[in-house]
Backbone as numpy.savetxt, mean C-alpha at the origin, in Angstrom:
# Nx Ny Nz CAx CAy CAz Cx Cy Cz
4.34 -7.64 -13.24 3.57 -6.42 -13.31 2.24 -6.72 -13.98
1.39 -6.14 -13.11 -0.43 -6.75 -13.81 -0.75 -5.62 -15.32
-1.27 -5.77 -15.79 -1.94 -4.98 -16.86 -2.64 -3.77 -16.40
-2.65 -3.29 -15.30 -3.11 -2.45 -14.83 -1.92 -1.44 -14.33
-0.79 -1.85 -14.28 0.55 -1.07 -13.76 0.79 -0.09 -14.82
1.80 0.87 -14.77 2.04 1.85 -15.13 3.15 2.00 -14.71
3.96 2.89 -15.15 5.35 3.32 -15.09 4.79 5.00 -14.32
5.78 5.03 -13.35 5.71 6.85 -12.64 6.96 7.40 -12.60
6.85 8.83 -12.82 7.79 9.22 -12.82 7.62 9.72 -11.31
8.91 10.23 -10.75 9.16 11.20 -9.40 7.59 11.84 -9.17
7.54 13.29 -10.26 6.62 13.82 -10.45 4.99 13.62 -10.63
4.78 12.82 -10.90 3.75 11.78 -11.36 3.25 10.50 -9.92
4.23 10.34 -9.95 4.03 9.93 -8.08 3.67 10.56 -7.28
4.55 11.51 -7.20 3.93 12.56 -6.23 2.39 13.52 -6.24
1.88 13.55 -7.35 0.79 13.63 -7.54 -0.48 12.81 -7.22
0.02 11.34 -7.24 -0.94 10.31 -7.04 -0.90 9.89 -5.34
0.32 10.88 -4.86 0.61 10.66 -3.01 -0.78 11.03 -2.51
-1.59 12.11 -3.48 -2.75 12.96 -2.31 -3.79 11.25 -2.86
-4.37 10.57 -3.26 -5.16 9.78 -2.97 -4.99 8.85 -2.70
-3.71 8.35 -2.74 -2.64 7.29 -2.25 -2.59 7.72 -0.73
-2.39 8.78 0.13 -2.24 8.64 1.08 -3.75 8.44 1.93
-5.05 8.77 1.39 -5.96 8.73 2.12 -6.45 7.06 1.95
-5.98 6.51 0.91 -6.55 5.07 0.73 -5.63 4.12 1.70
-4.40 4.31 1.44 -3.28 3.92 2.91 -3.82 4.03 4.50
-4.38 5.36 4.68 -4.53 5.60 6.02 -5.71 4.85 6.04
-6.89 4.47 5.21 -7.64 3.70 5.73 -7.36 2.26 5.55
-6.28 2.11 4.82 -5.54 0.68 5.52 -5.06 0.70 6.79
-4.68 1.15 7.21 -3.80 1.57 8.33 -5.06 1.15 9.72
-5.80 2.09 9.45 -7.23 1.91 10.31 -7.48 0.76 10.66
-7.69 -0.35 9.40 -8.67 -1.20 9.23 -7.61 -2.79 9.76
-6.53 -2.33 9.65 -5.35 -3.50 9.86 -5.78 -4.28 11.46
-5.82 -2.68 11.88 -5.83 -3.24 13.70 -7.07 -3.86 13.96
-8.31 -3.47 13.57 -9.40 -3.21 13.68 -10.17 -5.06 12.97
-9.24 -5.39 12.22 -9.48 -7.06 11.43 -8.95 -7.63 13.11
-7.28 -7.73 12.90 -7.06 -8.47 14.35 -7.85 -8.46 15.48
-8.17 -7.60 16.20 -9.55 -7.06 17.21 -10.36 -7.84 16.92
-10.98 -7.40 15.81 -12.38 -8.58 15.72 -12.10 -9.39 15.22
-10.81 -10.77 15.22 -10.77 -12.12 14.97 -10.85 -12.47 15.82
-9.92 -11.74 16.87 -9.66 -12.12 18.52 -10.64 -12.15 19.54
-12.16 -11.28 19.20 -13.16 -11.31 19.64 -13.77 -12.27 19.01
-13.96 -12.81 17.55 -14.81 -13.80 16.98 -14.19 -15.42 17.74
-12.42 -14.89 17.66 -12.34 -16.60 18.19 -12.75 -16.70 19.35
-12.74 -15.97 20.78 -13.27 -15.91 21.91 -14.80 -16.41 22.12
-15.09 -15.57 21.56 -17.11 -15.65 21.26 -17.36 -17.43 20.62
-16.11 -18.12 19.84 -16.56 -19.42 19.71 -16.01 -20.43 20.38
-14.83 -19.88 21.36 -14.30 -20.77 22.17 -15.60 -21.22 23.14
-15.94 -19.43 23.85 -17.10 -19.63 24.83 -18.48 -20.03 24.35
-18.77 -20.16 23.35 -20.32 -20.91 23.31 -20.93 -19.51 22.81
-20.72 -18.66 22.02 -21.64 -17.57 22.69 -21.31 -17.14 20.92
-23.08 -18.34 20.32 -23.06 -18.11 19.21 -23.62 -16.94 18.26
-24.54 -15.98 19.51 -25.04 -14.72 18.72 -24.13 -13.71 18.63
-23.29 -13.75 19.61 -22.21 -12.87 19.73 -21.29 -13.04 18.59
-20.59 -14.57 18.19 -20.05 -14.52 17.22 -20.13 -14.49 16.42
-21.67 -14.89 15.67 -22.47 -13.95 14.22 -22.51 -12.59 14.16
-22.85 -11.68 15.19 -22.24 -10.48 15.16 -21.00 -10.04 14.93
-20.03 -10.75 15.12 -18.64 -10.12 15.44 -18.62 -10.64 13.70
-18.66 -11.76 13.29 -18.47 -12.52 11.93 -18.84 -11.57 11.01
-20.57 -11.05 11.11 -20.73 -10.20 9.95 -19.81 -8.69 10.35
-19.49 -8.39 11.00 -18.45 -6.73 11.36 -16.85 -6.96 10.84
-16.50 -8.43 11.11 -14.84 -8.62 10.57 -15.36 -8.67 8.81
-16.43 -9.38 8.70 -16.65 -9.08 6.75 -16.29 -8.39 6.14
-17.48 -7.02 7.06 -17.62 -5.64 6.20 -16.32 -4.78 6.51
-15.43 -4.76 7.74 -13.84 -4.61 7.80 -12.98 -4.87 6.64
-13.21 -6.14 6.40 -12.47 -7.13 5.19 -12.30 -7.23 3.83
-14.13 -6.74 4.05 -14.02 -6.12 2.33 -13.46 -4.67 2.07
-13.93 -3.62 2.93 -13.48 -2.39 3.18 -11.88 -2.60 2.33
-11.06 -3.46 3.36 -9.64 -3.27 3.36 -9.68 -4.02 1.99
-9.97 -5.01 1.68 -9.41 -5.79 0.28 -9.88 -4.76 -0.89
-10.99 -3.54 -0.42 -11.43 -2.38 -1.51 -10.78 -1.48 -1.63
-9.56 -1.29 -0.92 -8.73 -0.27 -0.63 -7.71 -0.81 -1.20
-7.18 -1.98 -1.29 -6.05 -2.86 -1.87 -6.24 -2.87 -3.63
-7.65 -2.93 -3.61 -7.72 -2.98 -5.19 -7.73 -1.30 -5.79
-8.06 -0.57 -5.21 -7.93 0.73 -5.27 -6.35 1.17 -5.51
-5.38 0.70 -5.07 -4.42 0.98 -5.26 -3.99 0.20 -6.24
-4.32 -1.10 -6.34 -3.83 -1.79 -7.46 -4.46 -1.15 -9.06
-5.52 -0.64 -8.88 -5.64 0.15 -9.87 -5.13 1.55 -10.16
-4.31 1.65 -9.31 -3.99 3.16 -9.29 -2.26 2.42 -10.11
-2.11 1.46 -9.71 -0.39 0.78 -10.52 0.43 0.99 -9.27
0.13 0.88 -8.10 1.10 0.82 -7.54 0.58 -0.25 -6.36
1.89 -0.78 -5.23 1.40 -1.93 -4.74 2.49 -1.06 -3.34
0.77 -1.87 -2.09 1.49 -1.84 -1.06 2.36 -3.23 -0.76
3.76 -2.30 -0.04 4.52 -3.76 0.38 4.90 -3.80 1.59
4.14 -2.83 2.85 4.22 -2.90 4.42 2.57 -2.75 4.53
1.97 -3.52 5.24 0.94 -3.07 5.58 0.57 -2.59 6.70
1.53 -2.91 7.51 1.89 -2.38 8.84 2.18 -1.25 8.73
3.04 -0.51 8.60 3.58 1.12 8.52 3.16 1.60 7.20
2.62 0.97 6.17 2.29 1.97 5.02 3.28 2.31 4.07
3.91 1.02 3.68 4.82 1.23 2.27 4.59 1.17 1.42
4.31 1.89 0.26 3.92 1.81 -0.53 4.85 2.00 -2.27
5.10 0.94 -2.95 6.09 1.27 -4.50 5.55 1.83 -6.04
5.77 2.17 -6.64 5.72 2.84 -7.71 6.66 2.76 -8.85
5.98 1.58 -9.59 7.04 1.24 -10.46 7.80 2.29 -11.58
8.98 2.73 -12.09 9.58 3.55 -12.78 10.64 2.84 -13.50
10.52 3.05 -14.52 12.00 3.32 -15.18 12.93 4.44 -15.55
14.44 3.78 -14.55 15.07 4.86 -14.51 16.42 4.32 -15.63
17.11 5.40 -16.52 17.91 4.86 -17.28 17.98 3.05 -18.15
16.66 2.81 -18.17 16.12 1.67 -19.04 16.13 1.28 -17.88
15.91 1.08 -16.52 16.32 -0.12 -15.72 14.85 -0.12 -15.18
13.92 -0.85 -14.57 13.06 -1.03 -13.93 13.38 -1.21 -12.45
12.56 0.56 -11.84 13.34 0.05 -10.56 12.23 0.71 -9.85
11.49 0.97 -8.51 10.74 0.92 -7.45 10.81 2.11 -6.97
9.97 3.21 -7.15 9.88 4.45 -6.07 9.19 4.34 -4.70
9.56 4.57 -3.36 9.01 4.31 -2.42 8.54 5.70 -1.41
7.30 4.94 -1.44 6.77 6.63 -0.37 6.16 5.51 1.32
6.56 6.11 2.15 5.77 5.37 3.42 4.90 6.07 3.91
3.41 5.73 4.22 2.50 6.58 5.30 3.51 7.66 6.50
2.65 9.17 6.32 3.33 9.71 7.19 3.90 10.08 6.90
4.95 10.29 5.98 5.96 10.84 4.78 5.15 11.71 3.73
5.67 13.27 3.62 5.24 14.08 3.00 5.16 13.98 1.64
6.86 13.26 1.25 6.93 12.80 -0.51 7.84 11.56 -0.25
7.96 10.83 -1.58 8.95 10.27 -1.82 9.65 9.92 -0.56
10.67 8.98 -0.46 11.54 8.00 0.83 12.73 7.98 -0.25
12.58 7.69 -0.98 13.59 7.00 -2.52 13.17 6.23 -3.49
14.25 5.42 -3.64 14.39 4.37 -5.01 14.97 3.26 -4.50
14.45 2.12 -5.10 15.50 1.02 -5.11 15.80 0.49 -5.92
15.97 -0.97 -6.51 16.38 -1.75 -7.48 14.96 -3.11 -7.31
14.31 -3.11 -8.91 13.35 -4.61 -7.59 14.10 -5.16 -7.77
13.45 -6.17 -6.36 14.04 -7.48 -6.15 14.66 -6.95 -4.36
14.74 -5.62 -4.35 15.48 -5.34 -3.13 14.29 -4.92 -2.29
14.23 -4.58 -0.94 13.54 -4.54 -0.38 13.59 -2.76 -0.09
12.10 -2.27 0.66 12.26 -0.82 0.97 13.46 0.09 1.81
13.61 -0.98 2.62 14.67 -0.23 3.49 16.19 -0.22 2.37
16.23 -0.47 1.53 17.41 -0.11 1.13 17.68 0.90 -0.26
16.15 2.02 0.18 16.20 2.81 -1.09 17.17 3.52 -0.65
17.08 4.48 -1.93 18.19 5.76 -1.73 17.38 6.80 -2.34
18.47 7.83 -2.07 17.65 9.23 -2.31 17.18 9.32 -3.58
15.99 10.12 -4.01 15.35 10.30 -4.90 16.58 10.94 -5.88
17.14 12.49 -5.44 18.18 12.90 -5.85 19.14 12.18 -6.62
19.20 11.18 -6.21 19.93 9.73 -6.98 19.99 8.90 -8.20
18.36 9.30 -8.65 17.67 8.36 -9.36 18.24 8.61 -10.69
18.69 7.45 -11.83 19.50 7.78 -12.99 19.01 8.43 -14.05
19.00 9.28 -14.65 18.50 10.21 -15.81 17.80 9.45 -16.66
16.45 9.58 -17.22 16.01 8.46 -17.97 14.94 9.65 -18.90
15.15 9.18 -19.80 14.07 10.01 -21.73 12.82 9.92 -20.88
12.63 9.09 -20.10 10.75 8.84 -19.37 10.96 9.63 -18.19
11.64 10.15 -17.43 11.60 11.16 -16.84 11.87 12.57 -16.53
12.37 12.90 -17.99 12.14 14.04 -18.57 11.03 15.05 -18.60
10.82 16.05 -17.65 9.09 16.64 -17.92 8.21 16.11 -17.21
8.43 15.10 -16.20 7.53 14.94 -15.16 6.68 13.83 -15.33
């Protein structure tokens, strides 16, 4: 966990979903949009066609940084994407002393669940679930 992480509760997550989800969706955007223009930059240098691929070079940049500005955006927010493809996104918590992972996915109104780290997203469980903890008391 970086020095920048934080512990969330349910409540507290869900609060941070409204700028969390607009910084996601412009991951989401920008994912397809890198591949596209590699696939055009490698083309443009297979064929010889070196103005074309200085163009395409400086557009995958400003794509690149975009997305790595959106990555740090969340990393300052304490939470980390772990699909970049569909938009998974964790939220570290402690539940009943245990350190364990809240998961919200793009497209999802709140919360997905919980897991255990070390486990992966698909095997959260319901929020409803999550073990009573003094830090999640009050939101």
């Amino acid at each position: 966990m970086t020095a920048k992480s934080r512990y969330f509760t349910p409540c507290r997550a869900g609060h941070a979903l409204v700028l969390i989800k607009r910084i996601v969706a412009d991951i989401l955007d920008d994912a397809p949009r890198m591949r596209e223009l590699q696939e055009l930059l490698e083309a443009a240098e297979r064929a010889g066609r070196d103005e074309q691929a200085q163009f395409v070079r400086a557009e995958l940049a400003g794509v690149i940084e975009r997305y790595q500005r959106c990555l740090g955006e969340l990393d300052d927010l304490g939470v980390e994407l772990v699909d970049a493809e569909v938009g998974v996104v964790e939220f570290p918590c402690i539940a009943d002393g245990v350190e364990v992972r809240l998961c919200w996915r793009f497209g999802r109104r709140g919360l997905i669940g919980w897991h255990e780290v070390g486990q992966c997203y698909a095997a959260c469980r319901p929020i409803g679930s999550l073990p009573a903890s003094p830090l999640l008391v009050g939101g």
